[in-house]
C-alpha positions in Angstrom: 0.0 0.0 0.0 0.9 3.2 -0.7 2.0 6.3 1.4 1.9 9.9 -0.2 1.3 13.0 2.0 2.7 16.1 2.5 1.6 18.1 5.9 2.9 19.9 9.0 2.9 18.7 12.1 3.2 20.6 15.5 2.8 20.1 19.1 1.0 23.6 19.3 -2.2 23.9 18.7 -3.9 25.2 15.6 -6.0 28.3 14.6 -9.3 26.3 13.6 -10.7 29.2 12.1 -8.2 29.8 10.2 -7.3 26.7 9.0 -11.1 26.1 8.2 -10.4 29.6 6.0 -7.6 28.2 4.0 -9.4 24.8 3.8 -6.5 22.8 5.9 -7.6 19.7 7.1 -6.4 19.6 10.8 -6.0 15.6 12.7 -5.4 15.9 16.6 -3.4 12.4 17.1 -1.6 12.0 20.5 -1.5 15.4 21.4 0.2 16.9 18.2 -1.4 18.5 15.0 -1.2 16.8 11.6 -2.0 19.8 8.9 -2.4 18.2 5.4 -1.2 20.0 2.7 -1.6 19.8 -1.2 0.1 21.0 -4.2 -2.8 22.4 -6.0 -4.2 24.0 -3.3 -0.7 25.5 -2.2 -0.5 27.2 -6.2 -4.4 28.1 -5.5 -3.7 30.1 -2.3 -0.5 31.2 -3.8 -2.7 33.0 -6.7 -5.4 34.3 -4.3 -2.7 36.2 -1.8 0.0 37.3 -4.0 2.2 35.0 -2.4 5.4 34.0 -5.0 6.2 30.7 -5.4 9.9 29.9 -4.1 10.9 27.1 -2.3 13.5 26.5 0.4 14.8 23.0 0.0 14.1 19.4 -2.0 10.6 19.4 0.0 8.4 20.2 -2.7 6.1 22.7 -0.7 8.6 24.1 1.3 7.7 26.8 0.1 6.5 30.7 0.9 2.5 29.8 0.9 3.3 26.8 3.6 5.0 29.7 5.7 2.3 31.4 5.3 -0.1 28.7 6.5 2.1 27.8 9.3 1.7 31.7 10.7 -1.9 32.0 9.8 -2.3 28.9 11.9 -0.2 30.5 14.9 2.1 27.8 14.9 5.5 27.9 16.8 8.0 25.4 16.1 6.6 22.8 13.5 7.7 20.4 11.0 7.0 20.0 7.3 6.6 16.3 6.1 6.5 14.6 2.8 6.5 11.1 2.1 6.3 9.5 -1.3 6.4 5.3 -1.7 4.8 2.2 -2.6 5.2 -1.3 -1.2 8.4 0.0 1.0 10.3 2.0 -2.1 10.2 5.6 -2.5 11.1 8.6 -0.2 10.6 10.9 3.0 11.7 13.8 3.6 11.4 16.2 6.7 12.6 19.9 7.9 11.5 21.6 11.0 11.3 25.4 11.7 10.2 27.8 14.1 8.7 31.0 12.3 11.5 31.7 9.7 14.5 30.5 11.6 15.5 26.6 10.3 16.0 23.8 13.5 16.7 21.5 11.2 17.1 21.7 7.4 15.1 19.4 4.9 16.4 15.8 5.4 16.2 13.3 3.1 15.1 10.1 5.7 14.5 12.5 8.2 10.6 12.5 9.7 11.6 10.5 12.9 14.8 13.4 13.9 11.9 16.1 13.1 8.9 14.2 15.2 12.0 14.1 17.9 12.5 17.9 17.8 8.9 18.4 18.2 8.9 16.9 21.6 7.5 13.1 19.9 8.2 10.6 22.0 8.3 6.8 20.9 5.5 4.6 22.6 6.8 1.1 22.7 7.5 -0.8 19.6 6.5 2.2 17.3 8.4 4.9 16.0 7.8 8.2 16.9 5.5 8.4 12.9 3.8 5.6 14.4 3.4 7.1 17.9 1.5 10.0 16.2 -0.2 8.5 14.2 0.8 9.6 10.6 0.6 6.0 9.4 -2.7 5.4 8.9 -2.9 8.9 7.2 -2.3 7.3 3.7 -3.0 10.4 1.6 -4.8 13.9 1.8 -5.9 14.1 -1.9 -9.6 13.8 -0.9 -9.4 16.5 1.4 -8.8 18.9 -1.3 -10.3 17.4 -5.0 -12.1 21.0 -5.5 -8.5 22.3 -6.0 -7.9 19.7 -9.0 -10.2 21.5 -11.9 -9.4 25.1 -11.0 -6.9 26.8 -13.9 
C-alpha cells in the first residue's frame, strides 16, 4: 500500500478558524497537529494572496505559501513532512522550523529526527511516525479534490 502525504505537524495547537479559512484539514493524534497539505491548493492560495512561489529545499512545498499557513495557523516550532512510496520504495523527507529560523534543514530520511525535535516521544514498539499516528494517514488528496479542476 501506498504512502503519499505532504503536511505539518506541531505540538501547538492550531488556529481552527483559520485553517477552516484556507481549507486545511487539521487531525489531533496523540497530542500533536497533523495539517495536510496539497500542491494544487498551495498554487491556489499562492494566486489568491500574492504570495510568490519559491521554495526553500528538495521538500516540494517548502515553500513561501506553507510559511504562510504555518503563521496564519499560529504555529510555533513545526515540521513540514512529505512522504512518497509504494510497497516499501520511495522517499521521505522532513525539515522543522520555528517561524523563519530553520532547526533543522530538509532531510532526506528524516521525519523520525523532526517528530523528535517536536517533543514526539516513541510509545513502545512504534516509531515516533507511528506514535503520532501519521501511518494510517495514507494520503490527503480527498481533502482537497475541489482544487484539481481550477486553472
Amino acid at each position: 500500500m501506498g504512502h503519499h502525504i505532504s503536511a505539518l505537524v506541531t505540538a501547538s495547537p492550531a488556529d481552527q478558524a483559520q485553517a477552516a479559512r484556507y481549507e486545511l484539514p487539521c487531525f489531533l493524534e496523540n497530542g500533536f497537529t497533523i495539517i495536510g497539505l496539497n500542491a494544487w491548493h498551495s498554487d491556489y492560495w499562492a494566486e489568491q494572496l500574492g504570495i510568490p512561489h519559491r521554495n526553500y529545499s528538495d521538500i516540494i512545498l517548502d515553500n513561501d505559501v506553507t510559511r504562510f499557513f504555518a503563521r496564519a495557523l499560529g504555529l510555533g516550532r513545526y515540521a513540514l513532512i512529505s512522504t512518497d512510496y509504494f510497497g516499501g520504495t520511495g522517499e521521505q523527507y522532513a525539515a522543522v522550523y520555528e517561524g523563519d529560523q530553520t532547526i533543522m534543514p530538509a532531510t532526506r530520511g528524516g521525519i523520525n529526527a523532526a517528530l523528535r525535535l517536536l517533543g514526539v516521544q516513541r510509545q513502545g514498539w512504534l516509531d515516533e511516525f507511528d506514535t503520532i499516528g501519521l501511518g494510517k494517514h495514507r494520503s490527503f488528496d480527498g481533502y482537497f479534490e475541489r482544487y484539481y479542476d481550477l486553472d
